[in-house]
N, C-alpha and C positions, 0 to 999 in steps of 0.2 A: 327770460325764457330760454330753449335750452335748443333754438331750431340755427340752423350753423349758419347761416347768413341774416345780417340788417335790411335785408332789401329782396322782394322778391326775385326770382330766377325762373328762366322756361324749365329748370328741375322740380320744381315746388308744382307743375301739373302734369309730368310724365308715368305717375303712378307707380313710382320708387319710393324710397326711402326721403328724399326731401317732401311729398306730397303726403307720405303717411305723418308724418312728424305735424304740417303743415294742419292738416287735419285736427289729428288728435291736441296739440297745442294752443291751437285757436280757436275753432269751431266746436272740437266736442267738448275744452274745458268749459268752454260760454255756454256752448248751448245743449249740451248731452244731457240725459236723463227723460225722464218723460217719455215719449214715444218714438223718439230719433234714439238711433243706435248706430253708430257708423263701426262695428262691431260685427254686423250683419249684413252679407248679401243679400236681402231679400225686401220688397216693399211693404212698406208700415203699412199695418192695417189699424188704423187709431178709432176706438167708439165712438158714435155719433149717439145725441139724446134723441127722443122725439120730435119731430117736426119736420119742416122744409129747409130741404137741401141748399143752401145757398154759395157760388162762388165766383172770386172774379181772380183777375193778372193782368200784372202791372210791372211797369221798369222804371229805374230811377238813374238816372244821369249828372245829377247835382255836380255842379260847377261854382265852388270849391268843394271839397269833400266835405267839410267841418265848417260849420257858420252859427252863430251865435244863437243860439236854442236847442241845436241839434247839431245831427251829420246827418251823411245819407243812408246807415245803419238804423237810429231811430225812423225818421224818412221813411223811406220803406214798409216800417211794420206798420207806423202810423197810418200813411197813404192806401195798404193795402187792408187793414182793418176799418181804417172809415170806411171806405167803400160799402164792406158788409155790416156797416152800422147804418149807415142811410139808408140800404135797402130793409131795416128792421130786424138785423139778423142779429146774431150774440157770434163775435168771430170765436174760432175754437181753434184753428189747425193755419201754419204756414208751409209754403216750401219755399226754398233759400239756392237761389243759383248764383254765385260769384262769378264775377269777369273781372279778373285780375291783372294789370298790366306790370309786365317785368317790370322791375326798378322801385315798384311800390315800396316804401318803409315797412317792415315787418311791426314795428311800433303803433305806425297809421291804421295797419289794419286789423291789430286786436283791440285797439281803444274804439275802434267803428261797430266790432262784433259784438265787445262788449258792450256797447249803447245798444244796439239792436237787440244783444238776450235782455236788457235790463226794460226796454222796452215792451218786448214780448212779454215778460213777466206783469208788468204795471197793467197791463191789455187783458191779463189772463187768457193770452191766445200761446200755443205749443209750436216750436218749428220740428215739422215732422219729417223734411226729407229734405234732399240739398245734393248740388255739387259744384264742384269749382272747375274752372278754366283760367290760364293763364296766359292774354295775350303778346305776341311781340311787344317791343318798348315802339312806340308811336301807332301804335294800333285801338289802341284807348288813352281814355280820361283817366285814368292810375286807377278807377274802380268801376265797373257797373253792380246793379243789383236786379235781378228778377224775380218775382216773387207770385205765390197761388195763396189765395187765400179762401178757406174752406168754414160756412158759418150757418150757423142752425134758428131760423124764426120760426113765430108761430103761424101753422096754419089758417090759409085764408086771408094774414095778413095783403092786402091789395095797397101798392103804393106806387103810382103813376104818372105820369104828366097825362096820362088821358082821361082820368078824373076830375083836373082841375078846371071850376067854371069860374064866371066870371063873377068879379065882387070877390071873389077869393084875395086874401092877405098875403105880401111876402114878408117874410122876415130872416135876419139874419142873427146870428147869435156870437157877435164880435164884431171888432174892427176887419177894417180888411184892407190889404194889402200888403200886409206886414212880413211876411214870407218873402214874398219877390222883392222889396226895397232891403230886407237884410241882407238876402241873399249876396244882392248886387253890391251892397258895401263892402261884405266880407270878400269881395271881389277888389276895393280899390279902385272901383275903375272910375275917369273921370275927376281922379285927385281926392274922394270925396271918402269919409269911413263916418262911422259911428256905433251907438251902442243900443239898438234899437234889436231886438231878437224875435227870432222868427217861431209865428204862433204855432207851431206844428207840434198836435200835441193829438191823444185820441178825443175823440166824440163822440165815447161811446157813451157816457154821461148825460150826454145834450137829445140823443136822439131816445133813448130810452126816456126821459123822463114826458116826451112827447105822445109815446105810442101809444097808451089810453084812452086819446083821445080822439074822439068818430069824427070831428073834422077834419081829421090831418091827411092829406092829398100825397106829398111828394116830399123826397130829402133829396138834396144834391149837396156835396163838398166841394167849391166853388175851389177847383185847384186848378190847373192849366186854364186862361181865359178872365180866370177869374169870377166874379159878380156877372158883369155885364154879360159874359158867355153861358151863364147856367139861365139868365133870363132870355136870352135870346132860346135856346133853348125849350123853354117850356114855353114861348109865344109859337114857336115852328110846331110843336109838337099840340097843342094845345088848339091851335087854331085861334088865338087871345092874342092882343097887346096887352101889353106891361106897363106899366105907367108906375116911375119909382121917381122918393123925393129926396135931393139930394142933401137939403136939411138934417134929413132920419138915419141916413145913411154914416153909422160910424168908421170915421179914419184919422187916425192918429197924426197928431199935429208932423212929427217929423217925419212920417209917410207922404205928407199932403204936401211940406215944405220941398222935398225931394223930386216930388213929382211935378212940381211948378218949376224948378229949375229945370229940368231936363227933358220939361214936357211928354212927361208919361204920366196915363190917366191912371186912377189907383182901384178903377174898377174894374180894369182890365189884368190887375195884377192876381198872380196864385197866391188862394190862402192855404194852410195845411191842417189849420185845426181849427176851420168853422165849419157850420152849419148854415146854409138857405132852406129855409121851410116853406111849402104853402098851405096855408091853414083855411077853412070855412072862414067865413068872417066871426061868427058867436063864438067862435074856439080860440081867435088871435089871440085877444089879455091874458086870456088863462094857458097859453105857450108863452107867452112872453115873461109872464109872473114865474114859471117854473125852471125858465132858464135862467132870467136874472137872482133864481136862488142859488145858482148852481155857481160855484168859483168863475169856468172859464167863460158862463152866459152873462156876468156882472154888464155886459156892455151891449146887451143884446137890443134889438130894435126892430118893431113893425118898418118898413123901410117904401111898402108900396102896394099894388094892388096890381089884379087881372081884369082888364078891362074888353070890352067884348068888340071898338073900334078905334081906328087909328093906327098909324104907325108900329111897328113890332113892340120896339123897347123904346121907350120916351121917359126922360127923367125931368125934373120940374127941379130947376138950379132955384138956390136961395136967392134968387133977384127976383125971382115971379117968371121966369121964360122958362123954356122950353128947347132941348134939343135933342136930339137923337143921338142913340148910342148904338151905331152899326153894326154888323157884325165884327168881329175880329179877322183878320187877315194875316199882317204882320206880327212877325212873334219880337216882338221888342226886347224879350229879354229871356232867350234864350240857354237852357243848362238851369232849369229856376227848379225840378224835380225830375 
């Protein structure tokens, strides 16, 4: 590439010549076209179809940049398009704010852009507006990402924790944990690596193939907290305990082995490309049939149920007992999105 330094510099966001270069090299080779124009002063006005408005935002802090599945370029589009796939929405539109720390490799940071436009693409969602910042050197993590993501469902769709009754099914449509144990490898830390890659992928596949169907209550992407935090959740909200078996529950043998060393439970870890559903109970087999059609639903599982006493979240261990899964408190593994 043809920008004059290996590494960023506080020049690359002063709005000279190293920022336009910066720009047009990186950002609008990756990601220009479509409705982003960095050619124009003026706010994208991008069409919307028919339907309900839908939108969220989000940050990403990922500690390493780059971990076995992803970085925090994919990351980002991903995390901020599920979102508007659990809520039922088809994501359409992103915007893209960079937080760039001096000294970043100019290398690192068009191989992250380019994962994130390759991503957006696979998503068929557009990044329609953006800007960068570049801070002092020890003022960041060599990257942040902040992102708006804009997505159109159909009306009337209704999808809540306040629908959900009791005798309602959970299910999950993957392994889980596998995000925060990769994460943590590609970290090193503890002496410990391996080759175990993080699920973070979209879901927009998984959630669509659900929305037909007049049982279906609620979608969460069990990311910060994990499993156990989107259950506790829908017991708070819901007014229900949760009662999940930990039998049903899939986790990857070197997730589970990881987690036994080091004493971290793996339903507390972020996934990035699942799905938790609750479903009527007449509707569960026929979600479950339609996810394990689906490539990344192959491992999918009824995992539990809403029950209307007891305890919040109670999971029933494969020895026949019984324990409780607290709230979360402690963030054990911090820098995980």
């Amino acid at each position: 590439m043809a920008l004059d330094e290996a590494r960023i510099s506080l020049a690359h966001g002063n709005g000279g010549r190293y920022m336009r270069e910066l720009i047009q090299e990186v950002f609008a080779r990756h990601l220009g076209g479509g409705v982003l124009d960095t050619d124009l002063d003026a706010c994208p006005r991008p069409p919307l179809p028919e339907g309900e408005v839908v939108f969220t935002t989000d940050g990403f802090t990922v500690q390493p940049l780059e971990f076995p599945g992803g970085n925090i370029g994919s990351l980002a589009v991903h995390g901020t398009t599920n979102d508007l796939a659990v809520a039922g929405a088809t994501p359409l539109y992103l915007s893209l704010n960079v937080f760039i720390e001096e000294g970043l490799e100019v290398e690192v940071l068009e191989r992250i852009i380019a994962s994130l436009a390759q991503a957006a693409r696979a998503t068929g969602v557009q990044v329609a507006a953006g800007d960068t910042k570049v801070l002092r050197r020890g003022e960041g993590g060599g990257l942040y990402l902040a992102t708006t993501g804009i997505g159109v469902r159909r009306p009337g769709l209704k999808l809540n924790m306040a629908s959900i009754r009791p005798g309602d099914r959970l299910l999950v449509s993957g392994s889980v944990g596998d995000h925060g144990i990769s994460v943590m490898l590609a970290r090193e830390q503890f002496g410990l690596s391996g080759e175990l890659e993080s699920d973070a992928a979209s879901v927009l596949p998984l959630t669509r193939a659900l929305l037909e169907l007049p049982g279906l209550r609620f979608m969460r992407d069990p990311t910060r907290g994990g499993l156990a935090t989107v259950a506790h959740e829908i017991a708070r909200a819901a007014g229900c305990s949760v009662r999940l078996q930990e039998s049903a529950i899939p986790v990857r043998d070197t997730v589970r082995s990881v987690c036994e060393m080091l004493g971290y439970d793996p339903y507390y870890l972020a996934c990035e490309g699942r799905v938790v559903a609750v479903l009527a109970p007449e509707d569960a087999e026929q979600a479950l049939r339609a996810w394990r059609a689906l490539p990344d639903g192959a491992a999918a599982a009824i995992i539990g149920e809403v029950d209307a006493t007891g305890r919040p979240v109670v999971i029933e261990t494969e020895l026949g007992g019984r324990r409780m899964l607290e709230e979360l408190e402690d963030d054990s593994l911090p820098r995980i999105c």
